[in-house]
C-alpha positions, 0 to 999 in steps of 0.5 A: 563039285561042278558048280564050286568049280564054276563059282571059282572060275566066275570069281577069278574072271571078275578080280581079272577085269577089275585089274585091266580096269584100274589103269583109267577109271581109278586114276583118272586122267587129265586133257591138258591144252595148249596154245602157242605152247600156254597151257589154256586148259587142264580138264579132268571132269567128262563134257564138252568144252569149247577152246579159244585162241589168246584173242578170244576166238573159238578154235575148236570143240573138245569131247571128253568121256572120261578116257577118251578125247576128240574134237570137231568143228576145228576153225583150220582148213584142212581138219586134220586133228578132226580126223586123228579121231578118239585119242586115249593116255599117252595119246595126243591131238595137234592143230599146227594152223591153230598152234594147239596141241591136246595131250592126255596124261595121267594125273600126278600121283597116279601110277600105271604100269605098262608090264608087271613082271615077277 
């Protein structure tokens, strides 16, 4: 009897993290960047992607691992999107030296729900 009980249990906690798991993995997202309000880039793919400005210049580095996106090596002064660290959907990093905002959104027909109520 113990052990059904345990196997139910085990069963209900696995289906539970499957569910809080769904949002970004099955998804997905996109990191879309712009530059002087031009979309330069959408990335939906996981690596590291160097970002250049309208004459051709590196601005920065972007890091993507699938939910996560961050930069180093930003060309402005003071380094503050450098330091707005790992940043996730809904989430976004701006360079005002470099006019360049990064935005992660979900991909178009994606839906995710913040609250499910009955």
């Amino acid at each position: 009897m113990a052990f059904l009980i345990l196997f139910t249990l085990l069963l209900v906690f696995k289906q539970l993290r499957q569910q809080t798991h769904i949002g970004l993995e099955s998804s997905g997202v996109t990191v879309e960047v712009r530059i002087a309000g031009k979309v330069v880039e959408k990335i939906t793919q996981e690596g590291t992607y160097t970002i250049l400005n309208e004459a051709g210049q590196r601005i920065t580095t972007l890091h993507f691992d699938g939910k996560f996106a961050w930069v180093d090596g930003s060309t402005c002064p003071d380094k503050i999107c450098e330091k707005m660290g790992k940043v996730s959907e809904g989430g976004s990093i701006i360079c005002v030296p470099n006019r360049m905002v990064i935005e992660i959104k979900p991909r178009k027909g994606s839906v995710k729900h913040d609250v499910q109520t009955w």
